[in-house]
N, C-alpha and C positions, 0 to 999 in steps of 0.2 A: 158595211165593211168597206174599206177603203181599198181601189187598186194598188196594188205596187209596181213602184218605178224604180225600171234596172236601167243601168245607163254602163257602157265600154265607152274606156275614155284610153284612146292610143297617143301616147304622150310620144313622139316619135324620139328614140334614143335620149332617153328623160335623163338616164343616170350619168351618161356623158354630157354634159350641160354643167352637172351640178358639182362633178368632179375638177371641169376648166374654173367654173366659177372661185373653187378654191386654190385650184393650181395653176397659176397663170402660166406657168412655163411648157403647158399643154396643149395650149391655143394652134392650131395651124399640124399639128401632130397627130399620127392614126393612135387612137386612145378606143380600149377596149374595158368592159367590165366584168367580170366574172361573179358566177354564183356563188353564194359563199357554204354550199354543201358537197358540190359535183365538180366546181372549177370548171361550168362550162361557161359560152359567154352569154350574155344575158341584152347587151347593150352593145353598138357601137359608132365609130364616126365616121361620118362621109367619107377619110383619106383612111380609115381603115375597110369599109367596103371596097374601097378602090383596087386594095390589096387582095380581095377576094375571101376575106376571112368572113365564111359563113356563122350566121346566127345560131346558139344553140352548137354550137365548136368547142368539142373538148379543149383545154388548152394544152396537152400530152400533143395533140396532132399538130399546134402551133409552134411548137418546140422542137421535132419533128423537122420541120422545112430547111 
């Protein structure tokens, strides 16, 4: 029987990447992504960090500020 190989691969803010790649007017902008069951955030960017917008942040408490 052969071992199995598990492997965690942390793609550091993968969805914000993909989302400038198509939106170029994104670039240099706090860009967040949300779940699409809970609307919490799921992803975000450097100049949204900056902002203090925690991972896992409903986005009702973003609306809120």
């Amino acid at each position: 029987m052969k071992p199995h190989v598990f492997a965690l691969v942390d793609c550091n803010n993968f969805y914000v990447p993909c989302e400038r790649l198509f939106r170029a007017e994104l670039q240099d902008r706090p860009v967040i992504v949300l779940s699409n069951n809970d609307s919490c955030v799921v992803a975000r960017s450097k100049e949204a960090k900056a902002l203090g917008i925690a991972m896992g942040q409903p986005l009702f408490h973003l609306c809120m500020r």
